[in-house]
N, C-alpha and C positions, 0 to 999 in steps of 0.2 A: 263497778268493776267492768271494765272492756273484754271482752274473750276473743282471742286471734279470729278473722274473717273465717277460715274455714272451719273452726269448730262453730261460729254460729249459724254456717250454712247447713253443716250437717244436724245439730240441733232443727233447722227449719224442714229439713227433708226429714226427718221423722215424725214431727207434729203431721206433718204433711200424710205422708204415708198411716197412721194409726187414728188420722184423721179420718182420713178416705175408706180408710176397714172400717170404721165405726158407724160410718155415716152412709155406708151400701150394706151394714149390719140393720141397724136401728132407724135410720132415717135423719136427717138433718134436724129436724126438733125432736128426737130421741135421744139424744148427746149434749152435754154439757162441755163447756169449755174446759170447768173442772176434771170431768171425766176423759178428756180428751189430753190434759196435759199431765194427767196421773197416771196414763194409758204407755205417756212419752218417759217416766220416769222424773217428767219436770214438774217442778210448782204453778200456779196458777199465772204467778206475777209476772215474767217474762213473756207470756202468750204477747201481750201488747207491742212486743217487741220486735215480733214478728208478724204480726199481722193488726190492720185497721181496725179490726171488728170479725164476729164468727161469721158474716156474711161475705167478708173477703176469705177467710178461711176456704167457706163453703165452695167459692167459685175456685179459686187456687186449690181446690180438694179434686175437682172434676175436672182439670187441666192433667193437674199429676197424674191420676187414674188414666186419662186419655195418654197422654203418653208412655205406660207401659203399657195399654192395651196395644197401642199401633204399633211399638214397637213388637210385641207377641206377632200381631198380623203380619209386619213387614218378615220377620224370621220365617211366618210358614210361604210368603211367595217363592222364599231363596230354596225350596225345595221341591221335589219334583209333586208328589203327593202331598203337599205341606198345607194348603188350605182346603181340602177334603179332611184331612186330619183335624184342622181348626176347626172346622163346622164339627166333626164328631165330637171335639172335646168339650165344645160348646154345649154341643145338644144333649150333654153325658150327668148322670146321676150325681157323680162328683164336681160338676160345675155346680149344678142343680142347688144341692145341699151342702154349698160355699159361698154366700154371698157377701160376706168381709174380704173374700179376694175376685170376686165373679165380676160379671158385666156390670159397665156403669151405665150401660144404656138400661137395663132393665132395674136398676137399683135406684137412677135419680130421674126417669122421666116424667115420673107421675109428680116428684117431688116437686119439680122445674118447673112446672103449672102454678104451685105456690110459690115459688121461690124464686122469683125473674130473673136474680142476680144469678144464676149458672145458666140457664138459658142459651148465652152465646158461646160458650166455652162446650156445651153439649150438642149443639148446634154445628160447631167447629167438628168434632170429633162424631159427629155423626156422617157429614161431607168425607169427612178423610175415609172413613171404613165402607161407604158406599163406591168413593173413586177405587180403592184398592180391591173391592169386589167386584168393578167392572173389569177391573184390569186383569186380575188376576185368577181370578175363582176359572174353574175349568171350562166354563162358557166359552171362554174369551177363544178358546180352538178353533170352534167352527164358527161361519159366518153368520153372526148375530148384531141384528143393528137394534136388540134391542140390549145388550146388558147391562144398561145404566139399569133402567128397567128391573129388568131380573135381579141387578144388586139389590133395589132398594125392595124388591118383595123375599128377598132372602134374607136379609140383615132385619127386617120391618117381622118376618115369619121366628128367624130367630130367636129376636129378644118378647115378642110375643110367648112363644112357648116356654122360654125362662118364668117367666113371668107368672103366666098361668102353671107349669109343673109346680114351681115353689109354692103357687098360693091353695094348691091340691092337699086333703086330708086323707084322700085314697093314695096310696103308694100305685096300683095297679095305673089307675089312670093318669096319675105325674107321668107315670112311666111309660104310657101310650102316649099324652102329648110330643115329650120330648121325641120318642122312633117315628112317630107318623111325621114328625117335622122333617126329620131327617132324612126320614125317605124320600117325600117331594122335595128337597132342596135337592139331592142326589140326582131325581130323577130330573131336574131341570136342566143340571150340568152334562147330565148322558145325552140328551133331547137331542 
């Protein structure tokens, strides 16, 4: 049976989407196909129908993600305080101890070392969110010939501290990575 084009687009953007939660939860070999299409409310058997294999899944998992992260980024430049806010909600407890909606940089970069096929697609969306913090982040005011620079130790500082606060058993010191991150990143854009 055929189903109209757009119900099996929207079908594809939810595999998509509870994919992408699953696999910045658990990891890409933490998830099953099964468990990914029981996730979606669907049976196993159409997965194929939408995608090649869980490897194109995986790379089509970290495009989607990429594009609602940049789209969040592109909304805080349209506001006056808008990516000082980004970084604070980045750097916040409740990013922290949300990694089914958090960063895909910190949820698949280690992965991507194993896993070559996201690679480019992480690669792609790392470019994007460094131009958009040269361009945008408060640096950009005064005359800075280095904020290519400053992006990539800020976005590089960021998902760092992600990183490490989640992999912390101390609460106190989760919670000093993430304010001491934030402070230098703060204090770069005052500089």
């Amino acid at each position: 049976m055929r189903y109209p084009a757009a119900e099996t687009a929207e079908k594809h953007q939810k595999i998509l989407g509870e994919a992408s939660r699953l696999f910045r939860e658990r990891g890409f070999g933490g998830v099953s196909v099964s468990e990914i299409m029981k996730a979606t409310g669907l049976t196993h058997g159409p997965f194929y129908n939408h995608f090649d294999s869980k490897e194109a899944l995986m790379a089509e998992c970290v495009d989607h993600a990429s594009a609602h992260s940049l789209a969040d980024l592109d909304a805080a430049t349209r506001l006056p305080n808008g990516m000082v806010d980004y970084v604070r909600a980045y750097l916040s407890v409740s990013h922290r101890d949300a990694p089914g909606d958090g960063c895909l940089l910190a949820a698949f970069s280690a992965q991507t070392a194993q896993k070559q096929v996201t690679a480019p697609s992480l690669t792609a969306h790392m470019k994007a969110s460094i131009e958009r913090f040269a361009k945008f982040f408060p640096w950009r005011t005064r005359k800075n010939a280095d904020a290519r620079g400053d992006a990539i130790r800020a976005v590089a500082a960021m998902t760092g501290a992600l990183v490490l606060a989640r992999a912390m058993n101390d609460e106190a010191l989760s919670e000093e990575i993430l304010r001491e991150v934030l402070a230098g990143i703060e204090g770069m854009a005052k500089a």
